[in-house]
Every structure is written in C-alpha cells, then in structure tokens.
NUPA-189079 format. One record per residue (C-alpha): residue number from 1; x, y, z. Coordinates in nm, 2 decimals. Example, Ala and Ser with C-alpha at 12.3 -4.5 7.8 and 13.67 -1.06 7.14 Angstrom:
<1,<1.23,-0.45,0.78>>,
<2,<1.37,-0.11,0.71>>,
end
This chain:
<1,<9.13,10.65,10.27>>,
<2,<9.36,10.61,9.97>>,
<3,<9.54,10.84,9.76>>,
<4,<9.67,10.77,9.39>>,
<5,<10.10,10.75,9.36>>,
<6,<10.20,11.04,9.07>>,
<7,<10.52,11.04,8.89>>,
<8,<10.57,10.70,8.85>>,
<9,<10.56,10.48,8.54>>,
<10,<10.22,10.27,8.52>>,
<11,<10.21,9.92,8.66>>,
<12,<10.09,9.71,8.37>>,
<13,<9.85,9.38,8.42>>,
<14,<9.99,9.19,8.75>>,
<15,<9.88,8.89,8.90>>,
<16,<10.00,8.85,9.28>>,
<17,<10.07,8.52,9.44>>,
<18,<9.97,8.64,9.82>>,
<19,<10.19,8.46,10.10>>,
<20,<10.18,8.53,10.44>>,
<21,<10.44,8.32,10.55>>,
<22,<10.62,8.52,10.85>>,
<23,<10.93,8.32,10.91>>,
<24,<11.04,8.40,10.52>>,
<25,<11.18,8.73,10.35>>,
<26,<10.86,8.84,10.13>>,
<27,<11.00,9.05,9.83>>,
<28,<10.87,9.11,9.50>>,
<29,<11.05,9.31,9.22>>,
<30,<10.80,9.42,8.88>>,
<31,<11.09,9.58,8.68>>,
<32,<10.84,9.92,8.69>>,
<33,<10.71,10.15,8.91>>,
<34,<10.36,10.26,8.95>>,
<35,<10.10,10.44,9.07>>,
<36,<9.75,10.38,9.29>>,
<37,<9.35,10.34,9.22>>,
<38,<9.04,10.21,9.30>>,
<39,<8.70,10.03,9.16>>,
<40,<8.31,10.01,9.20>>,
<41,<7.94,9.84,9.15>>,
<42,<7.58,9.95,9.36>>,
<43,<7.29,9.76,9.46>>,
<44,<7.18,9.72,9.77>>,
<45,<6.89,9.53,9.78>>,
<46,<7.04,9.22,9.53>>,
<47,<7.37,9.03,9.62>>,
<48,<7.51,8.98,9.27>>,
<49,<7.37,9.10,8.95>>,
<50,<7.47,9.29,8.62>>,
<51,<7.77,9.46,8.60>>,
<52,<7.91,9.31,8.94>>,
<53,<7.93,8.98,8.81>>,
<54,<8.11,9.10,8.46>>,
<55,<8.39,8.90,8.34>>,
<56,<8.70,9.09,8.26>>,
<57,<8.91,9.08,7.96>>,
<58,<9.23,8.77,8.07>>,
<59,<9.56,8.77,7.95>>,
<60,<9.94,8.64,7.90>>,
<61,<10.16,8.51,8.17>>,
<62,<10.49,8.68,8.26>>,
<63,<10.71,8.58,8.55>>,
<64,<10.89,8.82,8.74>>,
<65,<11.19,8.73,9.00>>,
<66,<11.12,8.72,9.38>>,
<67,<11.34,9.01,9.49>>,
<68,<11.28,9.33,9.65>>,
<69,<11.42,9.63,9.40>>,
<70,<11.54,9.96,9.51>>,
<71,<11.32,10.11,9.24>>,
<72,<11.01,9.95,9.43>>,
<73,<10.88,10.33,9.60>>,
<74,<10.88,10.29,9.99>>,
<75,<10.52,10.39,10.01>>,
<76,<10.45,10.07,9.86>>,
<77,<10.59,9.84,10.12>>,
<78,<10.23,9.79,10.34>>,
<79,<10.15,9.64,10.04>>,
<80,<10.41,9.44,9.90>>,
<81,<10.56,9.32,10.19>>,
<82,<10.25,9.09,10.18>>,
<83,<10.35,8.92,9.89>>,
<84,<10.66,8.67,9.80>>,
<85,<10.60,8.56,9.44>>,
<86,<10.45,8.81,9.19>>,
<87,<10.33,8.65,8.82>>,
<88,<10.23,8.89,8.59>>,
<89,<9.88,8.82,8.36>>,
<90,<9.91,9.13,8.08>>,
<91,<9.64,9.28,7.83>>,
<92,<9.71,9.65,7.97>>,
<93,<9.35,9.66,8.11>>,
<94,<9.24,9.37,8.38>>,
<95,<9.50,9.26,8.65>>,
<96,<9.46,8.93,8.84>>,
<97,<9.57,8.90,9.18>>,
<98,<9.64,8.52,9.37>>,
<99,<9.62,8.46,9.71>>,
<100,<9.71,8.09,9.80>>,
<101,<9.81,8.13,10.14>>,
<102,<9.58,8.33,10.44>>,
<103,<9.71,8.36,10.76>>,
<104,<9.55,8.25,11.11>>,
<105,<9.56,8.63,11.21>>,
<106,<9.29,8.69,10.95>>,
<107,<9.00,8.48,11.08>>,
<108,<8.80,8.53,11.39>>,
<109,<8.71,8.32,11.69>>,
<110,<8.45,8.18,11.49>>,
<111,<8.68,8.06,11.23>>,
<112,<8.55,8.30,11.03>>,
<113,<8.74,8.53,10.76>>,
<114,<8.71,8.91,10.92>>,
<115,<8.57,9.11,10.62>>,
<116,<8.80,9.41,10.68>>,
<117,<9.08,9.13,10.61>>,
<118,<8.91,9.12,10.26>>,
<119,<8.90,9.51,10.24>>,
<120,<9.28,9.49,10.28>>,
<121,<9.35,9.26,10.03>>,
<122,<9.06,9.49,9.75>>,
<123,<9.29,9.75,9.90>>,
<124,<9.64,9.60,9.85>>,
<125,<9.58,9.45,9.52>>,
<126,<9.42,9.80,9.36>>,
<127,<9.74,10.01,9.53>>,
<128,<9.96,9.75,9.32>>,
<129,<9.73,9.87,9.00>>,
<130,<9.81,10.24,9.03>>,
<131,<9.82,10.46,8.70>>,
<132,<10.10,10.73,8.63>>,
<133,<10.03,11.10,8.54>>,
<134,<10.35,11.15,8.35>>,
<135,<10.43,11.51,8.35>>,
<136,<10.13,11.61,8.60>>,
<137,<10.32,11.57,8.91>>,
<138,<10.04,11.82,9.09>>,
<139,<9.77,11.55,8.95>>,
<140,<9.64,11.26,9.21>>,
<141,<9.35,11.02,9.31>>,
<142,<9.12,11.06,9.61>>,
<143,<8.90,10.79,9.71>>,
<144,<8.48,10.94,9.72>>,
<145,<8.27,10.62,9.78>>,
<146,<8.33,10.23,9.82>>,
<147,<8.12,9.92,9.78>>,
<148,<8.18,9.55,9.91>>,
<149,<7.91,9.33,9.87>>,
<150,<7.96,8.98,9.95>>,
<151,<7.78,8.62,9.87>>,
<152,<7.64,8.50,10.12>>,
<153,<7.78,8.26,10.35>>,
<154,<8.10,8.40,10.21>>,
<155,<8.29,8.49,10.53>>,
<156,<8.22,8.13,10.69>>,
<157,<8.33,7.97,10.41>>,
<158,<8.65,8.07,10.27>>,
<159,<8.93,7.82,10.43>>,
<160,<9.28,7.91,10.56>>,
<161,<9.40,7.66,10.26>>,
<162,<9.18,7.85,10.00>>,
<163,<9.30,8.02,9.70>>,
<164,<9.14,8.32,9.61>>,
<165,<9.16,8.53,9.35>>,
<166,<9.11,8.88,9.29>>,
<167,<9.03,9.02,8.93>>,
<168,<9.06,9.38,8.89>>,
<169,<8.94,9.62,8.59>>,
<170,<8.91,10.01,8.51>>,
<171,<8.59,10.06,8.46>>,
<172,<8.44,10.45,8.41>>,
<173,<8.68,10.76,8.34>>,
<174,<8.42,11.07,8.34>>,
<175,<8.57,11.44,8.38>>,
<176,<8.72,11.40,8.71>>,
<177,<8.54,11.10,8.81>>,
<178,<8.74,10.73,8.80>>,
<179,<8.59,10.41,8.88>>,
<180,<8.74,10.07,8.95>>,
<181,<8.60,9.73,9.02>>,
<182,<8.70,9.43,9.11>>,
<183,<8.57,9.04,9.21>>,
<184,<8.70,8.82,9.47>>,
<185,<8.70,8.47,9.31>>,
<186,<8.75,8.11,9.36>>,
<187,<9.09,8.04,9.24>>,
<188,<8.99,7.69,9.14>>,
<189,<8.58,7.69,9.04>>,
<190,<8.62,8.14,8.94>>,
<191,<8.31,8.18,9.17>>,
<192,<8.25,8.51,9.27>>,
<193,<8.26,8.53,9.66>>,
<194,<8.30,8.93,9.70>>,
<195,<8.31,9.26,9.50>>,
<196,<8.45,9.58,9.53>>,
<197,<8.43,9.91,9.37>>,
<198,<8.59,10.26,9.46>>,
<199,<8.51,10.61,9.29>>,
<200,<8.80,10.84,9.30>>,
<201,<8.78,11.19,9.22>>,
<202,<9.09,11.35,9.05>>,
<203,<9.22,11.64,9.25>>,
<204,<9.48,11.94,9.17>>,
<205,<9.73,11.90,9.47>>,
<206,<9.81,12.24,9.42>>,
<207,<9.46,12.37,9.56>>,
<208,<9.30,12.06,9.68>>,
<209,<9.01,12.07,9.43>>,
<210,<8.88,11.80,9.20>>,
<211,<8.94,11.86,8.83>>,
<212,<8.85,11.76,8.50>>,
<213,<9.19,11.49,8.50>>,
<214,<9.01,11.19,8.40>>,
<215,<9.12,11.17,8.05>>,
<216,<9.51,11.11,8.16>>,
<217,<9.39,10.73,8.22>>,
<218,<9.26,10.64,7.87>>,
<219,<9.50,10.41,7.80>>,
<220,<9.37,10.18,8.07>>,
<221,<9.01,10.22,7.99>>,
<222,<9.00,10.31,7.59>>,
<223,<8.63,10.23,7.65>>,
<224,<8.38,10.25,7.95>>,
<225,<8.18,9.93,8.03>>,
<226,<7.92,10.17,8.25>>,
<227,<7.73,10.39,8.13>>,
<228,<7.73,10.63,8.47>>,
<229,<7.97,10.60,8.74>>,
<230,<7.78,10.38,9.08>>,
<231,<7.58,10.60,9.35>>,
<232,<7.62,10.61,9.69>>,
<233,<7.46,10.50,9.97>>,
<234,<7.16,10.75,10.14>>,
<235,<7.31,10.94,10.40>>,
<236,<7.02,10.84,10.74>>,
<237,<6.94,11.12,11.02>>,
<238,<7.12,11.00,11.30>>,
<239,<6.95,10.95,11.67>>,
<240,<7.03,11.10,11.93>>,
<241,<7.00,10.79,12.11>>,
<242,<7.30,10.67,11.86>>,
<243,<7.56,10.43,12.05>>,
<244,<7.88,10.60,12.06>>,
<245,<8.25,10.45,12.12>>,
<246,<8.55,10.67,12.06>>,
<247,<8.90,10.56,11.89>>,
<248,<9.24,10.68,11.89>>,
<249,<9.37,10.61,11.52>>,
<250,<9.71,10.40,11.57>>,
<251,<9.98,10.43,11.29>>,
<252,<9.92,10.06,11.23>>,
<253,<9.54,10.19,11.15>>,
<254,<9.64,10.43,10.87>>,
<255,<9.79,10.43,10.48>>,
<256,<10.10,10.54,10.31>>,
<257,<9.95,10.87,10.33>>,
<258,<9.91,10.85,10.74>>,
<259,<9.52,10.85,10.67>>,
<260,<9.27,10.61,10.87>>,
<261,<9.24,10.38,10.55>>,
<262,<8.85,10.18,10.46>>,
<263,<9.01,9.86,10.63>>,
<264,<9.05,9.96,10.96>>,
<265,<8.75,10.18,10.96>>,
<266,<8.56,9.87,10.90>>,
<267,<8.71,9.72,11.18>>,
<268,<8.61,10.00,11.39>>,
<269,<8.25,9.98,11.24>>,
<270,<8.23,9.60,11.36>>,
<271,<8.38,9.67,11.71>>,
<272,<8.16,9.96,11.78>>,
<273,<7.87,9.81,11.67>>,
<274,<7.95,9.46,11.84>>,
<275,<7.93,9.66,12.17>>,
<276,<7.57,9.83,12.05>>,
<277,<7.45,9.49,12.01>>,
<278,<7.60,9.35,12.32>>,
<279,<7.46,9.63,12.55>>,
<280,<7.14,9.56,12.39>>,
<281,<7.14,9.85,12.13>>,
<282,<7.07,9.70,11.85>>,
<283,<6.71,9.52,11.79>>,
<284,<6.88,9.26,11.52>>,
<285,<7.18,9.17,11.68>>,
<286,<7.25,9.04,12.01>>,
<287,<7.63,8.89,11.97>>,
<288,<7.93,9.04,11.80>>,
<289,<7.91,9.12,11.47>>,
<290,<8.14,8.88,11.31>>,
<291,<7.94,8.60,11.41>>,
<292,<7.69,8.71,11.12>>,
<293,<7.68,8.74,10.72>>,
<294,<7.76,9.06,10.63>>,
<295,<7.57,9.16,10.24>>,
<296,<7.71,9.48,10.20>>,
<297,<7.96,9.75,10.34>>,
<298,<7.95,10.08,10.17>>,
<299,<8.16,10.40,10.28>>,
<300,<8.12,10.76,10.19>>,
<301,<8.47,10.96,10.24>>,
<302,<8.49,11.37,10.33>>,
<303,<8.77,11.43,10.55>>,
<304,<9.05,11.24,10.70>>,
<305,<9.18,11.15,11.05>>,
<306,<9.56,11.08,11.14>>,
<307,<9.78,10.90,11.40>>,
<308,<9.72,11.02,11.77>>,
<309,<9.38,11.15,11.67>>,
<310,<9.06,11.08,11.86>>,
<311,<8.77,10.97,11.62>>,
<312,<8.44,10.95,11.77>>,
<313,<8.21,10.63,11.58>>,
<314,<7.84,10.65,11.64>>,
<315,<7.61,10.33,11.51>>,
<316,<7.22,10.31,11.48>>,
<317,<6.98,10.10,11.26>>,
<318,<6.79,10.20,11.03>>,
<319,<6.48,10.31,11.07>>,
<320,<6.21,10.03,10.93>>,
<321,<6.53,9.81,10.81>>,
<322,<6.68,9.69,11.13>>,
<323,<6.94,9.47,10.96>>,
<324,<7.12,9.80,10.79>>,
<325,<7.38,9.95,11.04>>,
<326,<7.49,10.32,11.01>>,
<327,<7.79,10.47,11.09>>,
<328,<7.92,10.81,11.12>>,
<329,<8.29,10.89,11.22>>,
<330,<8.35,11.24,11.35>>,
<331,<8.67,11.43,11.47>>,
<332,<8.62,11.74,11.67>>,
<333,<8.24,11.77,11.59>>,
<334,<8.30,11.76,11.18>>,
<335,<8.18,11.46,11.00>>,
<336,<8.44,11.27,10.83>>,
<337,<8.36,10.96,10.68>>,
<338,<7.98,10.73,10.67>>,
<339,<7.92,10.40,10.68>>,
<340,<7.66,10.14,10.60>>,
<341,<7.72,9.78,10.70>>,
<342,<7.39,9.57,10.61>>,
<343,<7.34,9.20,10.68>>,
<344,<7.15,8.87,10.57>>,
<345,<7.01,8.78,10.86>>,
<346,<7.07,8.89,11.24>>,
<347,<6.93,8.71,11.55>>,
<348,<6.61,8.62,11.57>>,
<349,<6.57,8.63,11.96>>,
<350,<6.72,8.95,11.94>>,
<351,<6.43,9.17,11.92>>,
<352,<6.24,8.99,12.25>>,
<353,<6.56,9.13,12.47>>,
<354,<6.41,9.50,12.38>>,
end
C-alpha cells in the first residue's frame, strides 16, 4: 500500500529518465523535496475508452544535475535509486516519466514484461509526484482502490530496448477523496500500452480517520476532468473450495512505510494463482499465469500486513466468468486487501482437464 510524504515542499512537473544500469552510481538531485500520491480510471468490460485514454496537458523542459542531494528524504530512495538522469517537463499539473532502459530481471521466462514490474514503475513514478500539506503535518494520503488495465498483447510486446513513457495527471479532489491517473506510453509512437489509477483517501494521522482534506491539493488540480471519482471492483463470495497458498511478507516485499505494497501483492496474486492452475484449479488456465494477457488488475485496500508476517492468499474464478480471478489476502482471519486479475484469453484445452 502507499502512503502520502507530509511536510515537504511539492515536487513540481518531473520527467524521469529510468536506468537500470547496476554497475553505475544511480543519483538524481530535483533541488525540492516532495511528497506522495496516486491515480485512477474503471471499466472492466472495455480495454481503453473515455477518460483512460485522455491526453494530458505537456509542458517545458528543465534539466536537473545527476547527483544524489542530502535534501533528497531517505524514504525516497526505493524509488530514486532507480533512476540516473532526471529531466523535468513543468506546467504544475501533468508530470512525464521516461524509461529507456529495462532490465533482464523484469521479464519472465517467456520473455515477457511481468505486470507487477509495471505496477512498480505506476508506483515509483506517482511516489516521485507527491503533494505537500504545508502546515498540516498530521494530514496524509492512503491508498483505497487501484486499477491497471492493459492493451492487449501489451506484456509480450514491450522490448528490453523499449522506451516507455509514463504520463501522470491529478485528476478528482472531492472532500477527502483524491484521484490520480496515469498512461504507460510508447516513448516514440505515444501509444497507450497500460493505465493506472489510484483513489486515496485523506486521513488525520492523529486518529486514523479520513477527513474532509482534499481541498489542500487545489493547486494541482484547479479543475476536475471527472465528474465522480472511479468505482471499485464487486467484492465475489468466496468458495470454500478456494485454493489457498500462504506468504511470509519479506522486507524487500514492502514500502517506505514497511507495508506489503500493490507490486508485490500482484506478484503474490500471479504465483498463487499459477499453482491453482497448475494443480488443476482453475477451469481457464492450465500454465502459469504469466504466460497469458492479463486485461485488468484491480485491488481494493483495508488493512495492512508487515515484514515477518504470515499472509494467507486465497484465489477462485468467478462464477459464470472463468477468465476473472479473485483474490483475497487475510492475516490472522481478518481480510485485508482484494484482488481481481481478469484476462483476454486463457487456455482453451484447459477446461477438458476438469
């Protein structure tokens, strides 16, 4: 899960150069500090339509030295520490993000890009667009629902040489309700390959309870471009035939706030439900889940879970829509976080092995 930075001075537009070079230094210095955020979009039946496909506002280029600064807050370095060149593209409202070199580590035996690699760069580039609550130091962001939904083919075709871009905007500020989204382009023809959205919730630290905090991020969204802020998937009764595989959360699995973060439960989502389909639980799928194209991955957040702690995953289909996977994480028999994962296509001997 993610939680918003307070107290720091707000990142303005930023465009990342992403380099995953691991024999160099990888430093990055914005002159400012910031804070964190998140995005959205909903549809689950159509790949790309309306307001997920929405151009966002472009602006001026500013170059910024490749050096790590002191001022740079050290819950920032998961994030930064993937980057070695940082250009800056500024209207105060839409931040681009350029990745022009993946890493090996990020695609699958099938030569395939894993989607919660994606997640982690939606992730990365949104913590690096983090708003300030100047003189609220008890204000901060919690993340309530997020959306990937990918073109198809998308995982199979994105190249370890390919440049990809990722455009990010502010898009809904209600009471205590803030919305993000964001596209993963292209860098050379801008089509959309993937987009992201994340509703946050804006919380009184003091007591742990959402409140009417919104307003404090006008200035980077003087107008909404939604109406209504996206809905969240349907929660499904779970089975109690449900395939279960428990995880210990590793520190490697978690954020800057030592919470299991979307990435990683992804990953958890496609491992536990690679070993339902393998064991011939799953009436779609008969290999590992990475070996097909993944439509859409939505999550619904309630509670977290930590380093060292046991999370117990559960996966079934859907019932009359066998190419929609569920999720549900628990830890100690409470329900913390649930997850959809829906496909194109699955495999069409699958169902005979039933």
């Amino acid at each position: 899960m993610i939680r918003a930075f307070v107290n720091f001075s707000p990142l303005r537009s930023i465009s990342m150069i992403f380099h995953r070079n691991t024999c160099e230094s990888r430093r990055f210095y914005t002159g400012k500090r910031g804070g964190s955020s998140s995005f959205f979009s909903h549809s689950r039946s159509s790949a790309f339509d309306g307001h997920r496909s929405r151009n966002f506002p472009e602006g001026r280029h500013i170059t910024t030295p490749r050096k790590m600064s002191s001022t740079v807050p050290a819950e920032w370095r998961k994030f930064i520490t993937k980057f070695q060149e940082a250009k800056t593209e500024q209207d105060g409202l839409a931040k681009i993000f350029i990745n022009k070199d993946l890493s090996y580590g990020e695609f699958n035996k099938f030569g395939r890009l894993n989607l919660w690699c994606i997640i982690d760069y939606f992730e990365a580039s949104l913590n690096l667009f983090q708003p300030d609550f100047t003189g609220n130091e008890h204000v901060s962001l919690f993340a309530r629902n997020v959306e990937v939904n990918l073109k198809e083919g998308t995982e199979g075709r994105i190249q370890i040489d390919q440049a990809l871009k990722f455009k990010i905007c502010l898009t809904y500020l209600g009471k205590s309700s803030v919305c993000w989204e964001a596209q993963c382009m292209d860098l050379k023809t801008d089509e959309e390959l993937a987009n992201y959205w994340i509703q946050m919730v804006t919380v009184d630290m003091k007591d742990r309870k959402p409140k009417p905090f919104a307003y404090l991020l006008e200035d980077l969204c003087p107008k909404n471009l939604r109406e209504e802020p996206p809905n969240g998937f349907d929660l499904e009764f779970k089975p109690e035939t449900a395939f279960k595989h428990e995880f210990v959360v590793n520190w490697s699995d978690t954020d800057f706030n030592s919470h299991l973060n979307q990435a990683d439960m992804c990953r958890m989502c496609v491992d536990c439900g690679s070993f339902a389909a393998t064991q011939n639980n799953l009436s779609a799928f008969s290999h590992e889940l990475v070996a097909y194209d993944l439509k859409r991955c939505s999550f619904m957040f309630m509670k977290e879970a930590r380093p060292g702690e046991k999370v117990l995953v559960e996966c079934w289909e859907s019932e009359g829509s066998p190419l929609v996977l569920n999720f549900a994480f628990s830890k100690e028999n409470k329900l913390i976080t649930m997850i959809q994962l829906e496909y194109f296509s699955g495999d069409v001997n699958a169902a005979s092995k039933l």
